[in-house]
N, C-alpha and C positions, 0 to 999 in steps of 0.2 A: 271173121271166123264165126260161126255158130253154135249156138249154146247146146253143146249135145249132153241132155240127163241122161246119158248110159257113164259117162264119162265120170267115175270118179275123184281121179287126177284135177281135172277141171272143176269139178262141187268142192273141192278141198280149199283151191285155190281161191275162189269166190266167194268161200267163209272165211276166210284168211283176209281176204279186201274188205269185207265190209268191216270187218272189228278195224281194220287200218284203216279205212276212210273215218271213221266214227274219233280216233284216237287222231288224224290231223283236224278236224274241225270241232277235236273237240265234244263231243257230243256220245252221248252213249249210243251203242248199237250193240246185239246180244248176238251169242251165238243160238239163237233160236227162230227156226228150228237149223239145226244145223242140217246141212244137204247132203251131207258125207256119212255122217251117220244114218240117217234117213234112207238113204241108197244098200248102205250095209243091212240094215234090217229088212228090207223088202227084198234084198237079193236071199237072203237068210230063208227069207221063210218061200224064197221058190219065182218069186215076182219078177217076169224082166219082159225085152220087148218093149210094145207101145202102151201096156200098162202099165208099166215101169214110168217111161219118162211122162208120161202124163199124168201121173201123181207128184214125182216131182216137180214136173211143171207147174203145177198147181201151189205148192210149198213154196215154191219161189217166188211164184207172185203174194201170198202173204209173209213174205221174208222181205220182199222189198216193202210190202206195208209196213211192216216193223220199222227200215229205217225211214222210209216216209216221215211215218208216225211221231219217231223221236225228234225228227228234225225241227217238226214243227212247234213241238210242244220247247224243245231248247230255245225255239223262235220266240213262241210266246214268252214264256218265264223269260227270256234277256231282256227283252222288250219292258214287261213289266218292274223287274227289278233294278233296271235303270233309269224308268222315267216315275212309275208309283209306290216306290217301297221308300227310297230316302225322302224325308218331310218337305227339303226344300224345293226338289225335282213333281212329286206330288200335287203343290201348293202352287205351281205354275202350269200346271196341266188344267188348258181352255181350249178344248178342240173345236169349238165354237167362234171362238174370238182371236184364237192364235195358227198361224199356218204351220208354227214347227208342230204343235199339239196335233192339225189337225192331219199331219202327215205320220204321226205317232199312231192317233187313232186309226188310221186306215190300215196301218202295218198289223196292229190288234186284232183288225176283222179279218183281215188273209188270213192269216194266221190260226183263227179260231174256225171261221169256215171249214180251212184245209183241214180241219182238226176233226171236225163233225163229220165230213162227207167223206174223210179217210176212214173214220173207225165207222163207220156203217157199212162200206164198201167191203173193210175186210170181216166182219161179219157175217156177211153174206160170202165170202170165200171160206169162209170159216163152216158154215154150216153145209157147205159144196164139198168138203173135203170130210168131212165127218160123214156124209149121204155115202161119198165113193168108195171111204175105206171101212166104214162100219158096216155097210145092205150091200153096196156098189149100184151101178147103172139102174136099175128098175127103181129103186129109192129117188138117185139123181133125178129121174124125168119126172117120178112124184113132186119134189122140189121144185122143179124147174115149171113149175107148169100149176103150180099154187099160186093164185093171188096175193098172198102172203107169205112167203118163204118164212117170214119168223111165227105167225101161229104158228105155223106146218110143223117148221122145226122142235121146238118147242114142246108140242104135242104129241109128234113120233119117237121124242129118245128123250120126254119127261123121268124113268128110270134110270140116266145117265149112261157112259160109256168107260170103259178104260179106267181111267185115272177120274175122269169127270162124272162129279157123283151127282145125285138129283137134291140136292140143298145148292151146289154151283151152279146148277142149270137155272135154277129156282132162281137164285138171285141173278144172273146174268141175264132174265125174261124181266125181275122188275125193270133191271138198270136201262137196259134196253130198250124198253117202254118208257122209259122216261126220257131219255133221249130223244125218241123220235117226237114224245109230246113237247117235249123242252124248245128243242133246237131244229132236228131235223124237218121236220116239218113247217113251222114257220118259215126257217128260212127259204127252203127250197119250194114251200108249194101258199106261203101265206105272210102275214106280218111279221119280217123278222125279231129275232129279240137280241141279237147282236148290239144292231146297234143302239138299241135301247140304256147298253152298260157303255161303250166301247165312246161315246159321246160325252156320258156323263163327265161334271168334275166332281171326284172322288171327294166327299168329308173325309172319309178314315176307308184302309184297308179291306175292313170287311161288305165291302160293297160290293168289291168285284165277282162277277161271275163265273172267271177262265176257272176257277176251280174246280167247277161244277162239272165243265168237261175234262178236267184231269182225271176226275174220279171216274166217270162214265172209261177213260182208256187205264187206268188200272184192274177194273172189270176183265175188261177185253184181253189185257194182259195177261191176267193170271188163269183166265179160259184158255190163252195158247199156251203158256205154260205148262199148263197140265195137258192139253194135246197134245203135245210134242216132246211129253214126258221123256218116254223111251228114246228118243234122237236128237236132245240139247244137248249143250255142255253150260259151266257156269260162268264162261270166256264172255268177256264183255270189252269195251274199248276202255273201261275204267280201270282195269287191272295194270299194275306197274308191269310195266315191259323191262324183260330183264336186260341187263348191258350187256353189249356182245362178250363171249369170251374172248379171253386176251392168251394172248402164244405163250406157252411154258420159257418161262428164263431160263 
């Protein structure tokens, strides 16, 4: 069957699955942006047809970056707080000299990789979906046809939008920049610096790096949050599910 975005009934459903997949593995996943909502206000204000579901389409693939996102970061953090937080699991991490270390390390670099080239990827979905629904089309092809979509971005809606104000933009252009000089870029186009940490044996905690990308997807985070102000809810896979009702005695 095919993902039809006119279909309400079916966006309902499908933010209903992802808080349920997040709650069997464990793992957070938000209602954001929700797609059911998001459908109601574009229908609201008159939107339907192929600009209809091609907004949503659009929503959806940074809704699957979201749980992308978490998955990976739950990947990371497991990873770490089982082999480098307790002293003695720590104190035997030799990725060099040990095959189980050095198979720890590698799981570290997926992990953080997936991490990097997810949150830059939905960035740029991010600034795709801000062109469409803030100018629409003529902005898009501006976009789309920049050398650098992030000056560009940056640049054209410096005075913010919506909910997202020009102190968030502000800060969301350093974090971003630092990113790409941090991470992105070595990895993908020069000397990584992955695994520059992901090798090391750790003295103490504060060595590691993964944080450094936590915070770069907190950024990111709270940029979609405020995007998708008007069409979240605060449903998350962390919320206690209630027990079924039970039949009147």
């Amino acid at each position: 069957m095919e993902f039809d975005f006119s279909n309400r009934t079916q966006l309902e459903v499908f933010d209903d699955h992802c808080i349920q997949y997040g709650r069997r593995y464990r793992m957070l996943t938000q209602d954001c942006p929700a797609l059911r909502l998001l459908h109601d206000r574009l229908t609201e204000a008159g939107i339907g047809g192929s600009e209809l579901s091609r907004r949503i389409a659009l929503a959806l693939e940074i809704k699957l970056g979201f749980v992308h996102t978490h998955y990976n970061l739950a990947e990371l953090a497991g990873i770490e707080n089982q082999h480098l937080v307790p002293d003695d699991r720590r104190a035997k991490y030799r990725p060099l000299d040990d095959i189980d270390s050095l198979g720890v390390a590698l799981r570290r670099a997926r992990a953080a990789f997936a991490l990097i080239t997810r949150i830059r990827s939905l960035w740029d979905k991010a600034f795709l979906y801000v062109a469409l629904t803030q100018e629409g089309d003529a902005t898009v092809r501006q976009l789309q046809n920049q050398r650098s979509k992030r000056k560009f971005f940056f640049s054209h809606f410096a005075a913010g939008f919506g909910a997202v104000t020009s102190d968030v933009l502000s800060r969301a252009k350093d974090e971003l920049d630092r990113l790409e000089q941090d991470f992105r870029t070595p990895e993908l186009h020069g000397f990584g610096n992955i695994r520059q940490w992901v090798f090391d044996t750790p003295a103490d905690w504060d060595t590691q790096h993964s944080g450094a990308i936590i915070g770069h997807w907190n950024v990111l985070s709270n940029f979609l949050h405020l995007l998708f102000q008007d069409c979240s809810s605060s449903r998350s896979s962390f919320d206690h599910e209630p027990s079924p009702k039970q039949p009147n005695a």
